[in-house]
C-alpha positions as CSV (number, residue, x, y, z in Angstrom):
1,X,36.1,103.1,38.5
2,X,33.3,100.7,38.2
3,X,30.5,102.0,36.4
4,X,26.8,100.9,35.6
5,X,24.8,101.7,32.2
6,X,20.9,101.1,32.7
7,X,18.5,101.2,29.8
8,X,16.6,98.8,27.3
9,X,17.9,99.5,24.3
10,X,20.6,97.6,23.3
11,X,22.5,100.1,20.9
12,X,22.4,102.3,23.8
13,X,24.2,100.0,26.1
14,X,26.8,99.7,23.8
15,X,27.7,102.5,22.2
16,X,27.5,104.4,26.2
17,X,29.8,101.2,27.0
18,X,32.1,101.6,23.9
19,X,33.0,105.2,24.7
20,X,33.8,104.7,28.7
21,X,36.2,101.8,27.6
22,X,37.9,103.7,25.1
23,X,38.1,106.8,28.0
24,X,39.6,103.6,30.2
25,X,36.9,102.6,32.6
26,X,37.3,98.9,32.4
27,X,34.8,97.8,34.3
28,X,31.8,98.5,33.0
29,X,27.8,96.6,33.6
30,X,24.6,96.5,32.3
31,X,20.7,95.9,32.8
32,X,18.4,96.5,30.6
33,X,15.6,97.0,33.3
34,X,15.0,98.2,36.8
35,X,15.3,95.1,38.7
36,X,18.1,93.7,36.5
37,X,20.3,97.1,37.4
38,X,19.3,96.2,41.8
39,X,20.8,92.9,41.0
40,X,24.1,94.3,39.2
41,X,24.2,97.1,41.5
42,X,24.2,95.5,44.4
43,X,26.6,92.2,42.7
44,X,29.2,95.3,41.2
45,X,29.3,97.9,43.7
46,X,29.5,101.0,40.8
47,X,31.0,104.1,41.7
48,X,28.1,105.9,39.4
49,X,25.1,104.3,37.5
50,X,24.0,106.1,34.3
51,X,20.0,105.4,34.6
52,X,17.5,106.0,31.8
53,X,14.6,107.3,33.0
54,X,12.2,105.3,31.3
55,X,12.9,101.5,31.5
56,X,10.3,99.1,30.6
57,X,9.3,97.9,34.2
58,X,9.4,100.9,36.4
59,X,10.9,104.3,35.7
60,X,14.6,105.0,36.5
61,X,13.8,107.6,39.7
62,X,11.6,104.9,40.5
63,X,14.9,102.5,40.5
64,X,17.5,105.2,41.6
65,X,14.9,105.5,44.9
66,X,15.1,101.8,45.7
67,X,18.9,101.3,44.6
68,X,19.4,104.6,47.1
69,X,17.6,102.9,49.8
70,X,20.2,100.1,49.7
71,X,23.3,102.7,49.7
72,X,23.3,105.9,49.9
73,X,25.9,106.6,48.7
74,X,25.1,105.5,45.0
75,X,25.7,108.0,42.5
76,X,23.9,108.5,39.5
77,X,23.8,110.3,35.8
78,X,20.2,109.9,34.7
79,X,19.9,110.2,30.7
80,X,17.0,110.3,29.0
81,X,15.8,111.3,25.1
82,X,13.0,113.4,26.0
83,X,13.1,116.9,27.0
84,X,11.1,116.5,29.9
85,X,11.7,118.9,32.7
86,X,9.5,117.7,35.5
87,X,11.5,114.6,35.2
88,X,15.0,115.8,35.1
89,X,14.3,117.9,38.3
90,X,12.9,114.9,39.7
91,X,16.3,113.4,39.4
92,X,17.8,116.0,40.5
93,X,15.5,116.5,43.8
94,X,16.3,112.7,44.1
95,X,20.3,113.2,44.4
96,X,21.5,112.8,40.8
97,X,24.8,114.1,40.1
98,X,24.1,114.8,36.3
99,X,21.2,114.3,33.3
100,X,22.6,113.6,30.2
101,X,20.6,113.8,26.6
102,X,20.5,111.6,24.2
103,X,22.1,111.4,21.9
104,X,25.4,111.8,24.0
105,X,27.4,114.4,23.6
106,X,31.1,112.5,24.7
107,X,33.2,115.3,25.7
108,X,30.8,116.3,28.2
109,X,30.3,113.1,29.5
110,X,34.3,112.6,29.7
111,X,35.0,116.6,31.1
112,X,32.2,117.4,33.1
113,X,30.4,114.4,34.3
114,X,33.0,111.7,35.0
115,X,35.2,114.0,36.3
116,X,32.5,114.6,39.5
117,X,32.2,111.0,40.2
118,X,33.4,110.4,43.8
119,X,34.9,106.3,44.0
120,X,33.5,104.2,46.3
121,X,35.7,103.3,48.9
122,X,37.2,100.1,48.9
């Protein structure tokens, strides 16, 4: 499974990307901003993208809407710090399969979340 971790901080990235190659998802991409996770998105072909929702040139609905209007079929886990509800139904409205909060809690991620991920077809 081919997955993409979107968001600007770096730790983030990493430790997100650590923990899916430990759980054996080998091929795993990053951006660091909305247009930088089009590009990789549409190089990369993820099964699921795990968007933040606020990324330092548009906001990650804004990004999941344009990435969508390529495909479809993209799937996407949007995680975010804040408790913001107006912007996790958003998400959800928008076709998300999942919010996450930071920090992560890992056995959900690996039991309820990547478990519903759907592979694209090759």
């Amino acid at each position: 499974m081919k997955i993409l971790i979107v968001d600007d901080d770096p730790e983030t990235r990493e430790v997100l990307g650590m923990f899916l190659n430990g759980a054996g998802y080998q091929s795993v991409f990053y951006a660091a901003d909305a247009a930088e996770a089009v590009k990789q998105f549409v190089l990369n072909e993820p099964d699921v993208v795990f968007m933040d929702v606020v990324l330092p040139d548009k906001s990650g609905i804004d990004a999941m809407r344009e990435i969508k209007a390529l495909d479809k079929r993209a799937s996407f886990v949007v995680m975010t710090a804040y408790k913001d509800a107006d912007k996790v139904i958003e998400a959800f409205r928008e076709g998300a399969l999942d919010c996450i909060l930071k920090p992560f809690n890992f056995e959900y991620i690996k039991n309820n979340v990547l478990t519903r991920v759907v592979p694209r077809a090759v």
